[in-house]
C-alpha positions as CSV (number, residue, x, y, z in Angstrom):
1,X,55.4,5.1,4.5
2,X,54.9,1.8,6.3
3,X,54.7,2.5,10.3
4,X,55.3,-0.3,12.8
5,X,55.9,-0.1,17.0
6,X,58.2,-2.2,18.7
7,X,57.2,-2.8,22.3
8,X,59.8,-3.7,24.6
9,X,58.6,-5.9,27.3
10,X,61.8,-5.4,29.8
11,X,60.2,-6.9,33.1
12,X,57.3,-9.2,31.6
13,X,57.9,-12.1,34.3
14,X,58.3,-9.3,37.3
15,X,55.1,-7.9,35.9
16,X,53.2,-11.4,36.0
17,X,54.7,-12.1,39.6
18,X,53.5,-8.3,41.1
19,X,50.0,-8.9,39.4
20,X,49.4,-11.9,40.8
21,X,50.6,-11.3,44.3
22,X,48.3,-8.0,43.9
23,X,45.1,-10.4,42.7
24,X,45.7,-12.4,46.0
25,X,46.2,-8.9,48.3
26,X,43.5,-7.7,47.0
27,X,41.3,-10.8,48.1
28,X,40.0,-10.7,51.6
29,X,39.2,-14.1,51.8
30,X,43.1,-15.4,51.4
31,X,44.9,-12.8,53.2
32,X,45.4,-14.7,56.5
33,X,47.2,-17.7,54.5
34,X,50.0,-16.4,52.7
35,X,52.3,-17.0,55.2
36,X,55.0,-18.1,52.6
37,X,55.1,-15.1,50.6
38,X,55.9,-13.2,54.0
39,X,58.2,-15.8,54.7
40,X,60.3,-14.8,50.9
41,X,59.6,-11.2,51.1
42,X,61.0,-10.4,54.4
43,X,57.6,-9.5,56.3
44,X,55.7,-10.8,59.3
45,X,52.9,-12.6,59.3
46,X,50.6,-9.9,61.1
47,X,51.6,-7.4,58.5
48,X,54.4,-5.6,59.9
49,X,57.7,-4.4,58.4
50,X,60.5,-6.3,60.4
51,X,62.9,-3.7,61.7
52,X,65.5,-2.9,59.1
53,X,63.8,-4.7,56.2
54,X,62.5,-2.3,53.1
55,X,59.0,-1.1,53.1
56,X,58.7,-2.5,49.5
57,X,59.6,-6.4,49.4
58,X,62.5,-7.0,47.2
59,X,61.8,-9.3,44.4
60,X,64.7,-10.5,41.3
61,X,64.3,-12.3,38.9
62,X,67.3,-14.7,38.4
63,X,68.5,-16.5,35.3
64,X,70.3,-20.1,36.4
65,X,71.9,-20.6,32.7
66,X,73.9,-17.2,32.8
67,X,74.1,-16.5,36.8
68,X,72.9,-13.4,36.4
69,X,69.9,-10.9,38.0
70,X,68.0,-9.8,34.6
71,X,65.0,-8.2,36.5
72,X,64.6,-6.8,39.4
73,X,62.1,-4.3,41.1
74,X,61.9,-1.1,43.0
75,X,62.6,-2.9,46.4
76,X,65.6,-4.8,45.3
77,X,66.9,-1.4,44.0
78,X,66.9,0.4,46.9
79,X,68.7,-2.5,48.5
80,X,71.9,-2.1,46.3
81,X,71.0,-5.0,43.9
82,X,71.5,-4.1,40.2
83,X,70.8,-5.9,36.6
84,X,73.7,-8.1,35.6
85,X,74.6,-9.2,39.4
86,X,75.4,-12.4,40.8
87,X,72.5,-14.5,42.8
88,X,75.4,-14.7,45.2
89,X,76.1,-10.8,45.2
90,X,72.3,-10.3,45.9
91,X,72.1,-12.8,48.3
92,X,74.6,-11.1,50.4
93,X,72.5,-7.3,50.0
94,X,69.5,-8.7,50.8
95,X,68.9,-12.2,52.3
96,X,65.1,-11.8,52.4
97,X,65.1,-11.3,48.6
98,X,62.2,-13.6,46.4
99,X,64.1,-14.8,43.5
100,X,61.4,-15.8,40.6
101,X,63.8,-18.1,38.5
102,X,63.7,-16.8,35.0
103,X,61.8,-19.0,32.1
104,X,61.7,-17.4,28.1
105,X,58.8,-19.8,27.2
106,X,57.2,-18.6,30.6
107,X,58.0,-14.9,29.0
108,X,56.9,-16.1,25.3
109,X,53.6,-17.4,26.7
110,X,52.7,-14.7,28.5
111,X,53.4,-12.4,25.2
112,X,50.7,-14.8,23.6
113,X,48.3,-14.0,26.0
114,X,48.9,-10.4,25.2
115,X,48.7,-10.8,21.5
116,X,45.3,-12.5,22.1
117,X,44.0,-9.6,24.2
118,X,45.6,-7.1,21.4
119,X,44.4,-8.9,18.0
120,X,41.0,-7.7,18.2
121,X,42.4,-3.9,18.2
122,X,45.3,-4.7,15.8
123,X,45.5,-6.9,12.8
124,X,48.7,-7.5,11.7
125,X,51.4,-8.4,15.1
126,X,54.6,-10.1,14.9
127,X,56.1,-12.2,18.3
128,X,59.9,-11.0,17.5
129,X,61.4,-12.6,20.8
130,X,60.1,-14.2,24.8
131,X,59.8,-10.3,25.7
132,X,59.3,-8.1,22.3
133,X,56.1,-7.7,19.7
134,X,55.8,-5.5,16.6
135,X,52.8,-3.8,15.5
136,X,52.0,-2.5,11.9
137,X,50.0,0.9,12.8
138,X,50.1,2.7,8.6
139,X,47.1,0.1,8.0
140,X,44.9,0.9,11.0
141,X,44.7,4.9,11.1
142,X,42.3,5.5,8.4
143,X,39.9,3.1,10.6
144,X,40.4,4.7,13.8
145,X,40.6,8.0,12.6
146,X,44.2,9.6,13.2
147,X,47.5,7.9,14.9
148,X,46.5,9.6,18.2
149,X,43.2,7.8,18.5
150,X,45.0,4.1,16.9
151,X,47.8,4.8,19.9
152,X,45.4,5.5,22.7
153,X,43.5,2.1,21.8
154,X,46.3,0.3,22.2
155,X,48.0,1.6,24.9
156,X,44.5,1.6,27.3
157,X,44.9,-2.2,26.9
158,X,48.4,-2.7,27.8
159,X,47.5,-0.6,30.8
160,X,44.6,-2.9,31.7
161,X,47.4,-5.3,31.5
162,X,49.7,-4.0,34.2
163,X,53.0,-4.6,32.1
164,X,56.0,-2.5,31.6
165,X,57.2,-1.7,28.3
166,X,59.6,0.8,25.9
167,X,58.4,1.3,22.8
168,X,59.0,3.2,19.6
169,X,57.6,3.5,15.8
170,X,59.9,3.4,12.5
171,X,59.3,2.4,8.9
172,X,60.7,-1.2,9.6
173,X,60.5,-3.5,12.6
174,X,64.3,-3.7,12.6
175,X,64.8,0.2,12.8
176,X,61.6,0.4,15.7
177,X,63.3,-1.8,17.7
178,X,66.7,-0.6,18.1
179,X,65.0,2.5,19.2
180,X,62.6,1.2,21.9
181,X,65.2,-1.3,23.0
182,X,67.2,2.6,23.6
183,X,64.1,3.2,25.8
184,X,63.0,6.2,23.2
185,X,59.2,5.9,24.1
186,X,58.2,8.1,21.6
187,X,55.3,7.7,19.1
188,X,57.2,9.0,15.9
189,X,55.5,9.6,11.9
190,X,57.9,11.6,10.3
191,X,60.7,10.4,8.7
192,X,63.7,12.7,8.9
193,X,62.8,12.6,13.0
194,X,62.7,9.1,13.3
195,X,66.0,9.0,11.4
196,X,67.5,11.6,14.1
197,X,67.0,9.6,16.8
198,X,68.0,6.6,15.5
199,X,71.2,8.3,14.4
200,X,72.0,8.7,17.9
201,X,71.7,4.7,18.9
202,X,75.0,2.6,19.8
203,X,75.6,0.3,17.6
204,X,75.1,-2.6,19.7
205,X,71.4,-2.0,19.9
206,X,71.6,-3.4,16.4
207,X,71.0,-7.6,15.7
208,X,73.6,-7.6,13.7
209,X,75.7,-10.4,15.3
210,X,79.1,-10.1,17.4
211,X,81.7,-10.8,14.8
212,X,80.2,-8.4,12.8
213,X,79.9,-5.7,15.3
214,X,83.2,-6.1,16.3
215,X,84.6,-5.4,12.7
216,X,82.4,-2.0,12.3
217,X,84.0,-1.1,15.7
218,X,87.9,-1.3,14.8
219,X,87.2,1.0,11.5
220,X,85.6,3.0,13.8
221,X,81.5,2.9,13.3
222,X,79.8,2.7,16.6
223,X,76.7,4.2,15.9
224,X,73.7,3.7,14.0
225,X,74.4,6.6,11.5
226,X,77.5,5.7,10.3
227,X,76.4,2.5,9.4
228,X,73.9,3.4,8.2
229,X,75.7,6.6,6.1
230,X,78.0,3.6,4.3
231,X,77.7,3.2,0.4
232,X,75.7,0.3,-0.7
233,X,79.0,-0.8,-2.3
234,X,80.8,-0.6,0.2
235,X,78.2,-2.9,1.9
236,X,78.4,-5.4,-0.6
237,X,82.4,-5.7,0.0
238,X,82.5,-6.2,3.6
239,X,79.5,-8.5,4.6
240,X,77.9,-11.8,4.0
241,X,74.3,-11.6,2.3
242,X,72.2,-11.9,5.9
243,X,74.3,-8.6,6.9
244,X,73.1,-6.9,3.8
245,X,69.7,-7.6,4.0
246,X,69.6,-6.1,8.0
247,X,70.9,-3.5,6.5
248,X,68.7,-2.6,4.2
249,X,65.8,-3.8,6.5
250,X,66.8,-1.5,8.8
251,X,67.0,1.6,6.1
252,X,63.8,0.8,4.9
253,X,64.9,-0.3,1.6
254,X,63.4,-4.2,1.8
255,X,60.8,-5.6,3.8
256,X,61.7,-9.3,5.0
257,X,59.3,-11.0,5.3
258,X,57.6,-12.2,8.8
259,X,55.0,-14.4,10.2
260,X,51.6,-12.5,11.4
261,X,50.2,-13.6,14.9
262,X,47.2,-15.2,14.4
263,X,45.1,-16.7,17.5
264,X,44.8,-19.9,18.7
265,X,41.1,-21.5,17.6
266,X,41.3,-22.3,21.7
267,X,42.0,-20.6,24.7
268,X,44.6,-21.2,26.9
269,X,46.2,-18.9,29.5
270,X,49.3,-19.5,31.7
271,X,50.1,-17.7,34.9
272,X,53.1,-18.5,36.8
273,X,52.5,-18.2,40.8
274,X,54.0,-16.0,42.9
275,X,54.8,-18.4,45.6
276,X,54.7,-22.0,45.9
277,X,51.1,-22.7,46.9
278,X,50.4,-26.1,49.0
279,X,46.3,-26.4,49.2
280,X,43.8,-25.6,46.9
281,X,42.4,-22.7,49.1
282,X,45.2,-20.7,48.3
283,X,44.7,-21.8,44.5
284,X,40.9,-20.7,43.6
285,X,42.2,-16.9,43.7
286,X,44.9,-17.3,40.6
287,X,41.8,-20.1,39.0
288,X,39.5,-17.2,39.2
289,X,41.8,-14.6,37.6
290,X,42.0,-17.3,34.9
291,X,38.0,-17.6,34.8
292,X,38.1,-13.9,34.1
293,X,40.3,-14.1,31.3
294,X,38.3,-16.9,29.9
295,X,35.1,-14.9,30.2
296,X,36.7,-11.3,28.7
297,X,37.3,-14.3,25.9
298,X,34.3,-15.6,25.3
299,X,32.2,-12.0,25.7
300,X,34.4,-10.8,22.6
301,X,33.4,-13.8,20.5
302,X,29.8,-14.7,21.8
303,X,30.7,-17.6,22.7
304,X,30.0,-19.7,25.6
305,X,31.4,-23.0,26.8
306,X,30.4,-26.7,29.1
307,X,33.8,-27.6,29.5
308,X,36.8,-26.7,30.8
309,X,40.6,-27.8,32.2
310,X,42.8,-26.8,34.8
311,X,46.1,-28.4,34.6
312,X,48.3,-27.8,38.2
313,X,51.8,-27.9,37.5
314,X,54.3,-28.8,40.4
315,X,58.2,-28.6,40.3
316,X,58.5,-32.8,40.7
317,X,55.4,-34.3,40.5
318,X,53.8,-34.8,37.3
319,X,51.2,-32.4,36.5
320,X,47.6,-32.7,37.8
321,X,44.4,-32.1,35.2
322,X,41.4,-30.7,37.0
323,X,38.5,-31.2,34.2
324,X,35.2,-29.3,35.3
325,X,31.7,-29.4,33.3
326,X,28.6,-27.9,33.3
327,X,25.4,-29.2,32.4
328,X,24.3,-25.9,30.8
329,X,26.5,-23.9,29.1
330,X,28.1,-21.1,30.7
331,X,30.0,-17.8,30.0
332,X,30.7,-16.0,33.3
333,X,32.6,-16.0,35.9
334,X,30.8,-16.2,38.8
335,X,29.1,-19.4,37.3
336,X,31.9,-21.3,36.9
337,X,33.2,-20.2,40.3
338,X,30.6,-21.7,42.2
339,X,31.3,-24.7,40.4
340,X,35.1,-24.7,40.2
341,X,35.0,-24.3,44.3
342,X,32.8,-27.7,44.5
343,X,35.3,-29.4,42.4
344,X,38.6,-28.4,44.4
345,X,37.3,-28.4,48.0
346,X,37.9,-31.8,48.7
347,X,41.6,-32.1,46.4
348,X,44.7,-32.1,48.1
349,X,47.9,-31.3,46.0
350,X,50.5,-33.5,45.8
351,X,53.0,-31.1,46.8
352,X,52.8,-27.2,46.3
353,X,52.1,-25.8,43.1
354,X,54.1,-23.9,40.9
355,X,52.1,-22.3,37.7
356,X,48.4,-23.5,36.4
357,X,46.9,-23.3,32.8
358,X,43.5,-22.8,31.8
359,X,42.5,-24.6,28.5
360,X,39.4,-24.8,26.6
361,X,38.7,-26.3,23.5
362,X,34.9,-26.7,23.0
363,X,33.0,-23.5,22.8
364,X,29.3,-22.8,21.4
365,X,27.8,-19.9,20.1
366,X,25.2,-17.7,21.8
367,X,22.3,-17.7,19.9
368,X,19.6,-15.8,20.3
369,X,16.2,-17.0,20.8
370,X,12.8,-16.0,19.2
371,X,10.6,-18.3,21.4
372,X,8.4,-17.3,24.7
373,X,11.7,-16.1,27.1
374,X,9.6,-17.8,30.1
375,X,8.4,-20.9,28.5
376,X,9.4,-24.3,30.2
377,X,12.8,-21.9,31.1
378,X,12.8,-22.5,34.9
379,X,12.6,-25.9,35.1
380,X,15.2,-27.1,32.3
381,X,17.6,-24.8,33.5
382,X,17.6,-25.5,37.1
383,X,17.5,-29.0,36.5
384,X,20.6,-28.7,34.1
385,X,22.5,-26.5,37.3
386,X,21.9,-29.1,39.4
387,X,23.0,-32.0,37.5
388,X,26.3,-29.4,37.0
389,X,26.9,-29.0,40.6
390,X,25.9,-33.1,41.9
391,X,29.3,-33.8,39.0
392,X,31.1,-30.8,40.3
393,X,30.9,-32.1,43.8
394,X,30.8,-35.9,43.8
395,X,32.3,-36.6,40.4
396,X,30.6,-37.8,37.0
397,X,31.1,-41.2,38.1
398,X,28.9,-41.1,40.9
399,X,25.8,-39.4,39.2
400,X,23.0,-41.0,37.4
401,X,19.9,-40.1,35.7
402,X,16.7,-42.1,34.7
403,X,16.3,-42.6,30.9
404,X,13.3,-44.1,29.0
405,X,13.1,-45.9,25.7
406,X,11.4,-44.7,22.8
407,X,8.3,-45.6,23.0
408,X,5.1,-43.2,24.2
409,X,3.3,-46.5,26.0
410,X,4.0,-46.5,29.8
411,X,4.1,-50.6,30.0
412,X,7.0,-50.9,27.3
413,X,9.2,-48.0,29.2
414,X,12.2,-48.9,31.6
415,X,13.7,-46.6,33.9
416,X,17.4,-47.6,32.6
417,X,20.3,-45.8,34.3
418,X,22.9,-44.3,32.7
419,X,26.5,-43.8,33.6
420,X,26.4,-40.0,32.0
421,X,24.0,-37.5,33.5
422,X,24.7,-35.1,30.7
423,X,23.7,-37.6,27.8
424,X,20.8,-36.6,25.4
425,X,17.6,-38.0,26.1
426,X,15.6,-40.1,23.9
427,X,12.0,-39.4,24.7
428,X,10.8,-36.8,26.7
429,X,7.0,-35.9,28.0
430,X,5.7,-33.8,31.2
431,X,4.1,-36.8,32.4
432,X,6.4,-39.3,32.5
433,X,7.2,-40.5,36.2
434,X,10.4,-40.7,37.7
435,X,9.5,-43.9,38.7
436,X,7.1,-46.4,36.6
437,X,5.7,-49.4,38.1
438,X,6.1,-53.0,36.2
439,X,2.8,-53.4,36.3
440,X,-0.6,-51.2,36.8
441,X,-1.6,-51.7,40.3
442,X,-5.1,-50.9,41.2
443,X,-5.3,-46.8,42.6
444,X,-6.7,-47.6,46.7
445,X,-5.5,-43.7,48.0
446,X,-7.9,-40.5,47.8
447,X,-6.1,-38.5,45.4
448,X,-6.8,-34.9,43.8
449,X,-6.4,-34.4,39.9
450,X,-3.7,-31.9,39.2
451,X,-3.3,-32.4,35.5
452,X,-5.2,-34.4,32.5
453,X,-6.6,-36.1,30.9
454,X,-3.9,-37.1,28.1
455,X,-5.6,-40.1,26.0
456,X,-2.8,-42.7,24.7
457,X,-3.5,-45.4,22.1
458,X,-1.5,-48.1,21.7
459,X,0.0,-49.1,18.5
460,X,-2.5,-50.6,16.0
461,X,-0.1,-53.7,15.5
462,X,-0.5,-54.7,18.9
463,X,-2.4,-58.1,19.8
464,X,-4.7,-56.2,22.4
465,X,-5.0,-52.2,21.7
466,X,-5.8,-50.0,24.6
467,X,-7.4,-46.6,25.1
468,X,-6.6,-45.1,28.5
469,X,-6.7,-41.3,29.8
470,X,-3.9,-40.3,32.3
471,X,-4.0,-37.6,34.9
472,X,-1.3,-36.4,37.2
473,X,-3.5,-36.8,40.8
474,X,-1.8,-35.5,44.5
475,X,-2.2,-37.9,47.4
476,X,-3.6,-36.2,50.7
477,X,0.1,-36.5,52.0
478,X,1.7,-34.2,49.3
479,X,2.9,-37.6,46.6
480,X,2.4,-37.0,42.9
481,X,1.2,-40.1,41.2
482,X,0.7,-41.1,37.5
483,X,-3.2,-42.5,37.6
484,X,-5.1,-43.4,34.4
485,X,-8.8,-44.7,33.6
486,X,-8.9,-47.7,31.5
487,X,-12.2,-48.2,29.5
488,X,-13.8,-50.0,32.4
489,X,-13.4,-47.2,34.2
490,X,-11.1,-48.7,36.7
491,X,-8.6,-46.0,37.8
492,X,-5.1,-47.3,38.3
493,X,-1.3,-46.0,39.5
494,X,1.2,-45.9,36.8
495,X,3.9,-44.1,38.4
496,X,5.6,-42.0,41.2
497,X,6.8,-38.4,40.4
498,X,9.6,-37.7,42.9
């Protein structure tokens, strides 16, 4: 028998709000600033209850196009205020109340995220709605070794999530969700008692739609089982052809057919704020909830990315792109941190911000590497966190670095600068001077030989050839300097190492 789960995700945007207040709480660094989520919760700024207000701050979820409360959470409960009330009616019980306006692409981008963080524990998932996935489990128990162990993988992630849900298994998608949409929360194989409880289901559960409910209803079928206890003739008389294939969908005789969740060749993860934030301060805590998302990404794939984008969204000015890079290619969180907060110190918003999005679209593949682990490793990675951190904090713009031609022979080499510090170099050598002199000049200083000798022969074509062997010498005052000795034995400066 084919086995899917419906989850119900009744609360998704309340659940996104509560996590991210509790990712700021739990941050010592931006507790003292959050004066305006005391402000919309009802508590002082010190971190005392005000007389008369609830100890938990009551937070709704409001829904402009219908006028109606469709989430609301433990604090708003005990204040009186129920599902399905006025913003006015609420309003009156609790003045202090937060209202989170209500957004289904909001909802529906936050179920992507989920289905990203699920996919690599489950195969084949179907987005149903803003607030409701399917999962096909009959496939995946052979591999995990029983339906216990498949359902405990899956729920230890929604956990690590921190979402609410019903849920409920069937042989169809249409027949699991009108039983976790009933709040069943039941993990259900057999037949005959999965066809119990949906036997005792209202009929409005069902998708069928509202003229067609309403006809069941005045020859009496209010339930699930007696529709579902009609003759297949009888079917076929009364309804249109989309009502009969439900129908049959929902008894498990068809299986329509649906589109599989597959991920994104790119990350990108949403999270809505929980207050309006007005300075970047307040922002890096939510930016480095994203960063952790990104790296929990990137770990599972061994992969490991140079770039990414912030885009800041506010509620009337145009959105802001923050673009960071790194010079060396990271995977972590703390290293792009450190980065990210060089970038941001010195922004100021616009106005306060309302949601940000994490994108990234160029990733590269960790690769392992056979070579001596210690080899020329310090220096080229330093260098490469440094140019990373001189863009981070004054901006691509304003960073250079030297670049030579191709050419081995001191004399025909320029120090050229380049607008990009991250470009590919053309010619690279140990010896080559920051700085190179137009001309030889004649070596005057007492100088100690720290390197050499490196013999260089000019091209053959050349009308006068040269044989000279360079040294890297250290002046009595600390300077590195290229030196050579021509054939004459003359010694000479070619170049200051900075």
């Amino acid at each position: 028998m084919m086995l899917w789960a419906y989850l119900y995700f009744h609360q998704i945007t309340l659940d996104t709000h509560e996590k991210a207040s509790l990712s700021v709480g739990n941050n010592s660094r931006y507790d003292t600033k959050n004066e305006a989520r005391h402000k919309r919760t009802g508590e002082s700024a010190n971190g005392q209850h005000q007389p008369g207000k609830t100890q938990t701050p009551a937070v709704i979820v409001y829904c402009e196009k219908t006028n109606h409360i469709v989430q609301r959470n433990n604090g708003a409960l005990q204040q009186g205020i129920e599902i399905g009330h006025g913003l006015a009616q609420a309003g009156a019980l609790c003045p202090q109340v937060c209202i989170i306006p209500f957004s289904e692409e909001d909802e529906r981008l936050t179920l992507v995220q989920l289905a990203h963080r699920l996919y690599p524990f489950v195969s084949d998932i179907v987005i149903d709605t803003h607030n409701t996935l399917a999962i096909r489990l009959d496939n995946l128990v052979h591999y995990y070794g029983g339906h216990k162990e498949l359902w405990s993988t899956i729920t230890h992630e929604l956990n690590l999530s921190k979402v609410s849900y019903h849920f409920a298994t069937a042989w169809s998608i249409e027949a699991a969700r009108i039983l976790a949409l009933n709040g069943v929360d039941n993990y259900e194989c057999d037949r005959d008692n999965i066809k119990h409880r949906l036997s005792q289901c209202s009929l409005s559960l069902t998708a069928l739609d509202k003229k067609t409910k309403e006809a069941l209803t005045r020859v009496g079928i209010r339930h699930v089982h007696q529709l579902l206890a009609m003759p297949v003739h009888e079917l076929g008389r009364r309804f249109d052809n989309n009502t009969i294939s439900y129908l049959t969908a929902l008894r498990g005789e068809t299986f329509p057919h649906v589109t599989l969740f597959r991920p994104a060749e790119h990350f990108e993860h949403f999270t809505l704020l929980p207050f309006d934030v007005e300075n970047t301060q307040h922002l890096t805590p939510f930016m480095e909830k994203l960063l952790g998302y990104l790296a929990h990404y990137l770990r599972a794939r061994n992969l490991q990315t140079s770039t990414l984008c912030f885009q800041i969204d506010f509620r009337e000015h145009p959105s802001t792109q923050l673009e960071i890079k790194s010079a060396l290619p990271q995977s972590t969180v703390d290293s792009w941190l450190s980065l990210l907060t060089l970038r941001i110190e010195n922004e100021v918003l616009p106005e306060p911000a309302v949601s940000i999005t994490l994108r990234c679209d160029n990733f590269e593949t960790i690769e392992g590497s056979n070579g001596d682990f210690f080899s020329n490793r310090f220096n080229e990675v330093a260098q490469k966190q440094l140019i990373g951190r001189l863009n981070a904090k004054l901006g691509e713009e304003c960073t250079f670095q030297p670049k030579v031609s191709d050419t081995h022979q001191f004399e025909t080499m320029s120090n050229a600068e380049i607008s990009s510090s991250i470009s590919a170099s053309t010619f690279t050598s140990d010896i080559v001077p920051t700085f190179l002199f137009d001309t030889p000049k004649p070596l005057t200083q007492s100088t100690k030989v720290c390197f050499g000798p490196v013999r260089l022969h000019s091209e053959w074509w050349h009308e006068t050839p040269r044989k000279r062997d360079y040294f890297i010498a250290q002046t009595l005052y600390g300077v590195r300097m290229l030196i050579f000795k021509d054939e004459d034995n003359q010694w000479w400066a070619q170049g200051l190492f900075s």
